[in-house]
SERO-4910 file (N, C-alpha, C, O; in steps of 0.05 Angstrom, whole numbers):
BEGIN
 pado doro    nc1    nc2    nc3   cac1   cac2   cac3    cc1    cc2    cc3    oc1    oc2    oc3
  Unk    A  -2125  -1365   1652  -2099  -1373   1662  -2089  -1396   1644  -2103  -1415   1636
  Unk    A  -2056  -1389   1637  -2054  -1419   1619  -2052  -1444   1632  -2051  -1444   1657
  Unk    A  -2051  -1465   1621  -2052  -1488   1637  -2022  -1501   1624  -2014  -1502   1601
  Unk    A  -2009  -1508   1648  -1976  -1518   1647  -1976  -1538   1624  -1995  -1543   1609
  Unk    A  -1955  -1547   1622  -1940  -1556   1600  -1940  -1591   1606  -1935  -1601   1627
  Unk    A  -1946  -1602   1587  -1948  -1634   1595  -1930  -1644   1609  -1908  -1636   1603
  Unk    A  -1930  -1659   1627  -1915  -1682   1636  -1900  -1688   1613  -1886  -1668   1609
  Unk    A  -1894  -1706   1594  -1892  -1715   1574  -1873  -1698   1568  -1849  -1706   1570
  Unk    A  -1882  -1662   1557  -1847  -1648   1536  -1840  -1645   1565  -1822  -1662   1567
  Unk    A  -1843  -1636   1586  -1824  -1639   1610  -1803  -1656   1609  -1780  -1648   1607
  Unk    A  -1812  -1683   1611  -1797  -1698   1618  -1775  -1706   1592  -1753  -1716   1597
  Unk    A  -1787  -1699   1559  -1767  -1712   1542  -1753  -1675   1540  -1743  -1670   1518
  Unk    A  -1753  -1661   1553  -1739  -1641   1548  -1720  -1634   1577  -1702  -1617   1577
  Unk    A  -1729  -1650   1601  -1704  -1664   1617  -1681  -1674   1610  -1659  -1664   1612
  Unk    A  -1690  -1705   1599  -1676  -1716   1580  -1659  -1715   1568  -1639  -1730   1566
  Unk    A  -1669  -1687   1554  -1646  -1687   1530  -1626  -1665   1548  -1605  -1676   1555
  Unk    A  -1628  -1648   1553  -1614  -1631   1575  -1595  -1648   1590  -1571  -1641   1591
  Unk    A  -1604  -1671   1604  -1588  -1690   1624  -1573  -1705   1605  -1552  -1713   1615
  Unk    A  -1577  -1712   1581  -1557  -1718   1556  -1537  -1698   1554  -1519  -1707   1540
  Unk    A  -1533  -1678   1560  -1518  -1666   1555  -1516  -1643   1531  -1496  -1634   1520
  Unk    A  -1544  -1636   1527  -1550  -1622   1507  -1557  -1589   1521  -1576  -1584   1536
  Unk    A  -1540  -1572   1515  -1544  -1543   1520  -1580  -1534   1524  -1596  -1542   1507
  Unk    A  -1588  -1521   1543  -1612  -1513   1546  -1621  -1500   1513  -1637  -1512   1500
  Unk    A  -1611  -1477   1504  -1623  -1466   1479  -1625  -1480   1463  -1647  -1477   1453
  Unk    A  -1612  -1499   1450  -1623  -1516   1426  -1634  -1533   1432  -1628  -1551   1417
  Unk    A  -1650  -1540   1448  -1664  -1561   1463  -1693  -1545   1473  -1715  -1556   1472
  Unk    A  -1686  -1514   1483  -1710  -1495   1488  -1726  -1497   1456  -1748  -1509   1456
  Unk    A  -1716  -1489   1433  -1716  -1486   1399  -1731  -1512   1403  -1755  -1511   1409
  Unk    A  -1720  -1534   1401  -1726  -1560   1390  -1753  -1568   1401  -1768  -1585   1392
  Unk    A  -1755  -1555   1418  -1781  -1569   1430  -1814  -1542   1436  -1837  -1544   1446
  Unk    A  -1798  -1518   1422  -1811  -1499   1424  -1822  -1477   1447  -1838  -1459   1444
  Unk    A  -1807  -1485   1469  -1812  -1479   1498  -1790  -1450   1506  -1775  -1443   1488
  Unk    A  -1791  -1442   1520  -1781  -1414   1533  -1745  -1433   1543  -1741  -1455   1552
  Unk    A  -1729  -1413   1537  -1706  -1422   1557  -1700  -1426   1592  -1682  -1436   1605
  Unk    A  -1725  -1413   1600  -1723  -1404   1627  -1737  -1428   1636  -1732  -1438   1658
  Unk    A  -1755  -1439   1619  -1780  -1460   1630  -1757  -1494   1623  -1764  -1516   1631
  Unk    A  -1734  -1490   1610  -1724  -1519   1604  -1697  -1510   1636  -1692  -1531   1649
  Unk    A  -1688  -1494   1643  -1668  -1482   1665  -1692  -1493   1685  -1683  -1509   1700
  Unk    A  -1722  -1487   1690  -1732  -1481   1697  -1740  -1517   1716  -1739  -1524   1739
  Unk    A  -1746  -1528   1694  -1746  -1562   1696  -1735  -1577   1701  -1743  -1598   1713
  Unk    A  -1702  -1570   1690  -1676  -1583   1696  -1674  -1583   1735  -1673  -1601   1752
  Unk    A  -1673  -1555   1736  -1669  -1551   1766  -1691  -1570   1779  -1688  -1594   1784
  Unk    A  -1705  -1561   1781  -1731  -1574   1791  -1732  -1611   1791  -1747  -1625   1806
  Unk    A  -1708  -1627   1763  -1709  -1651   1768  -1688  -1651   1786  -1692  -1665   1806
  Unk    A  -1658  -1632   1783  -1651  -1639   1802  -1654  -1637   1831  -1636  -1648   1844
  Unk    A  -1670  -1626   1841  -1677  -1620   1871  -1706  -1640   1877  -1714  -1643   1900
  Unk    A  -1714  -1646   1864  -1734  -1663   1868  -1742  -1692   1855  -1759  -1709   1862
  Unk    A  -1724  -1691   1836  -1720  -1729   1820  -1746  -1720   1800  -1750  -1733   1780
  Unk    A  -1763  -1698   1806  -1793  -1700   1777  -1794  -1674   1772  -1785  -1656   1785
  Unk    A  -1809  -1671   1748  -1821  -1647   1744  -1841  -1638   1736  -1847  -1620   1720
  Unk    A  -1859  -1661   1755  -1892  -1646   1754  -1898  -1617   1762  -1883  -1602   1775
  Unk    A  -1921  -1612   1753  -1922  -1588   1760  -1934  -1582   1778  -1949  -1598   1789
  Unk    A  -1931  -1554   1787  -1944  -1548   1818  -1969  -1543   1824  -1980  -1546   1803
  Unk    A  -1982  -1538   1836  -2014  -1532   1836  -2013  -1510   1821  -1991  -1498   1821
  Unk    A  -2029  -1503   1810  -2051  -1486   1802  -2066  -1467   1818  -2085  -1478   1828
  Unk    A  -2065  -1444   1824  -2097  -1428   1839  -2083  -1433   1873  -2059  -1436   1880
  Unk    A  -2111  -1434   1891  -2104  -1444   1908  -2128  -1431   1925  -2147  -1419   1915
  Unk    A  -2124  -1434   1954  -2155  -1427   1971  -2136  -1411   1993  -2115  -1415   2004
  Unk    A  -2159  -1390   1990  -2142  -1370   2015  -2167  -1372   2039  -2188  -1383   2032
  Unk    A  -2165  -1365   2059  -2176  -1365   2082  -2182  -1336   2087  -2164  -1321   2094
  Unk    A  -2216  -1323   2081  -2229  -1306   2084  -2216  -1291   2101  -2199  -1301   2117
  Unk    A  -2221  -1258   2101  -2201  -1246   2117  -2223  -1244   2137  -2212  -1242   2159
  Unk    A  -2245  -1244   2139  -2259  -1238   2160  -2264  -1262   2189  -2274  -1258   2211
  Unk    A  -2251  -1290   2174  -2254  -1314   2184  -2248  -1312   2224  -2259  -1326   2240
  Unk    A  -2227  -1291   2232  -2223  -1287   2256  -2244  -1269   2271  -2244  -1264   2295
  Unk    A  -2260  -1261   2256  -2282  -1238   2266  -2307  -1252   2263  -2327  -1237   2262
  Unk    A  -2313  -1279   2261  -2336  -1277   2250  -2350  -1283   2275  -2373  -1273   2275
  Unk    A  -2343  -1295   2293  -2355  -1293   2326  -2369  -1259   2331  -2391  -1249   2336
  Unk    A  -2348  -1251   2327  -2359  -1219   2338  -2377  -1212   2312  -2398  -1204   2321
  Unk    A  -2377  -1213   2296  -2391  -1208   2267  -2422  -1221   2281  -2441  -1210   2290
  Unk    A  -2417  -1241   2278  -2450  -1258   2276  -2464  -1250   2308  -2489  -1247   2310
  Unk    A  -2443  -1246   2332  -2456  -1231   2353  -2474  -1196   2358  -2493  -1187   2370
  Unk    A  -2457  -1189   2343  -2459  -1158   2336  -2484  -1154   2313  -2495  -1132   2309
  Unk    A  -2491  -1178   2297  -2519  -1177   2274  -2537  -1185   2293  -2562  -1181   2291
  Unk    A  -2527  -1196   2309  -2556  -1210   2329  -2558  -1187   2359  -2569  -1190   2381
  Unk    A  -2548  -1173   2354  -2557  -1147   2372  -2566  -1132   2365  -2581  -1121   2379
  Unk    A  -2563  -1123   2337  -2577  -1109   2322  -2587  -1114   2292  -2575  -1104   2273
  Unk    A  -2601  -1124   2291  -2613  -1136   2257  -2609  -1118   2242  -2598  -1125   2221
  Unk    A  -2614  -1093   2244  -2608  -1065   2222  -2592  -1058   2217  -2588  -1040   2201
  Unk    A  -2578  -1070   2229  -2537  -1055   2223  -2537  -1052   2198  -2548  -1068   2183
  Unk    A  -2523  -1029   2189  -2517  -1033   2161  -2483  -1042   2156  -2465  -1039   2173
  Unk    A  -2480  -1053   2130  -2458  -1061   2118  -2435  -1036   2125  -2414  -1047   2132
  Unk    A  -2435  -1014   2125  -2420   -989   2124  -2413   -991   2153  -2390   -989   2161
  Unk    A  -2435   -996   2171  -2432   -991   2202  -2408  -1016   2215  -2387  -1012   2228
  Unk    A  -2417  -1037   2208  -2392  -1056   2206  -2368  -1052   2190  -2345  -1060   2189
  Unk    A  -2376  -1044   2183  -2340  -1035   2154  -2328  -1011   2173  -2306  -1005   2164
  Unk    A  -2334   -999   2192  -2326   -981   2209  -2321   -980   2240  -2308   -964   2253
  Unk    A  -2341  -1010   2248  -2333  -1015   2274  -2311  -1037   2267  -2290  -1034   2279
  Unk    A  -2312  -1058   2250  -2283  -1068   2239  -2257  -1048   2240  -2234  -1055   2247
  Unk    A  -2263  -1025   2233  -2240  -1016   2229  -2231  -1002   2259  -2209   -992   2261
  Unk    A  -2248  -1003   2279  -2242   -985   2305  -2229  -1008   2315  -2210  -1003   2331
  Unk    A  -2235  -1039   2310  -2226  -1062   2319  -2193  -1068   2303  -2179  -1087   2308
  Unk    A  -2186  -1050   2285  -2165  -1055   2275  -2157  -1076   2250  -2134  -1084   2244
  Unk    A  -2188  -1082   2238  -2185  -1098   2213  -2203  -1080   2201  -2227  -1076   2207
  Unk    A  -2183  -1066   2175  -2197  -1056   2151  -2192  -1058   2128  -2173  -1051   2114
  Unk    A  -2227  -1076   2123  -2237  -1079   2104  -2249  -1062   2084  -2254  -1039   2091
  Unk    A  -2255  -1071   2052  -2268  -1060   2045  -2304  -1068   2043  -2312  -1091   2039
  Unk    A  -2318  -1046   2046  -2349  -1061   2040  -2355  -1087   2028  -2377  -1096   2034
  Unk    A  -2340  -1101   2011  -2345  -1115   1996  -2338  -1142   2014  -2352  -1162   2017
  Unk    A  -2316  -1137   2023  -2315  -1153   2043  -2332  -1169   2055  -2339  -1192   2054
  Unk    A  -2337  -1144   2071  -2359  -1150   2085  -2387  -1163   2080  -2397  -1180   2095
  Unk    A  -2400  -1153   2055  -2420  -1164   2046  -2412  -1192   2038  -2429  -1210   2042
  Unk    A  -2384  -1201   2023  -2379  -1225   2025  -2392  -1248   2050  -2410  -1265   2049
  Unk    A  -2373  -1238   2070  -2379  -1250   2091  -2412  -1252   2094  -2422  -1274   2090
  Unk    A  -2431  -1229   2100  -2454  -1235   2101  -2465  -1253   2083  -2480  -1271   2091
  Unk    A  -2457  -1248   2057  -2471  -1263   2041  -2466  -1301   2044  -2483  -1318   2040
  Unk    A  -2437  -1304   2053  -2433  -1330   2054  -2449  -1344   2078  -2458  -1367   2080
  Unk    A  -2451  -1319   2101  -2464  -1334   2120  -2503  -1335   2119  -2520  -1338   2137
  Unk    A  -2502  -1331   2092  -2531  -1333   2086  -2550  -1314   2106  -2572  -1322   2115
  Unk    A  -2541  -1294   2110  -2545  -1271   2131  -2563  -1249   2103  -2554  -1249   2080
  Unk    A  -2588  -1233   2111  -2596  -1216   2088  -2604  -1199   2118  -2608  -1205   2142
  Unk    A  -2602  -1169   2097  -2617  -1150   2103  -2634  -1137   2090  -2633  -1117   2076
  Unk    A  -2655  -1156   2099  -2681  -1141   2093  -2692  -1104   2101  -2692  -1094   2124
  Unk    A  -2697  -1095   2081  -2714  -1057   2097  -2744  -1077   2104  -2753  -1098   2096
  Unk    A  -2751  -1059   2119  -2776  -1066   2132  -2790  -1049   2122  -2783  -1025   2119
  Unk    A  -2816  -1059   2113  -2832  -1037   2089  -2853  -1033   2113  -2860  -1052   2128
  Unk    A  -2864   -999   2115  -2881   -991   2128  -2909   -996   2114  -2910  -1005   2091
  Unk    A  -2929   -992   2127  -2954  -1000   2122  -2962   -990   2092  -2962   -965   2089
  Unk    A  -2967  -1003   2076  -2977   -995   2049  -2994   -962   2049  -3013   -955   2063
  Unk    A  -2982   -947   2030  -2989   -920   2037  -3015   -924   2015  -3014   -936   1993
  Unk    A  -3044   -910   2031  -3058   -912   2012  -3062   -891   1987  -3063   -867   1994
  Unk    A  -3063   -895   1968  -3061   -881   1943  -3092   -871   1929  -3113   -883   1933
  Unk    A  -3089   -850   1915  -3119   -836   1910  -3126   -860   1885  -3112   -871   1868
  Unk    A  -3143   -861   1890  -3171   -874   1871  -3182   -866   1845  -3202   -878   1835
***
């Protein structure tokens, strides 16, 4: 992802704009997009600056409303598989994909182990 444009040409390409200098020879002069100096201008006027806005941001897990019933429903049954929840989710009206799901498990430091049957003995 690129990373925004300094404080610094922002503000001397405000400047010159609020001087009274046409956006395009001023977009040229400073090497920037026409849309990004329109883009700044507006932005000082509705707000007095033109730092820039965050970056990225944090979304809130989609499973975060289920995870009561999630962590109740593994502790009724330890064997559940990932698929079997990716399908009682969906009888519940949140559908996910598998991945999802294992998300969630995985964040809640939740594993499913297979349970290995008794070592088969092997010929000699």
């Amino acid at each position: 992802m690129a990373k925004p444009h300094s404080l610094d040409l922002r503000e001397r390409v405000v400047a010159c704009v609020a001087s009274g200098e046409s956006c395009r020879p001023v977009a040229e002069r400073f090497s920037v997009s026409v849309a990004s100096v329109v883009r700044w201008s507006q932005l000082y006027r509705e707000t007095g600056g033109v730092e820039a806005s965050k970056m990225g941001g944090h979304r809130d897990p989609i499973l975060a409303g289920e995870r009561t019933w999630l962590l109740e429903r593994i502790a009724q049954e330890s064997d559940v598989t990932l698929r079997q929840l990716q399908a009682e989710l969906a009888e519940r009206g949140v559908k996910v994909c598998y991945g999802t799901v294992w998300n969630f498990v995985h964040d809640e430091n939740l594993t499913f182990k297979k349970k290995h049957l008794a070592k088969r003995t092997g010929s000699s």
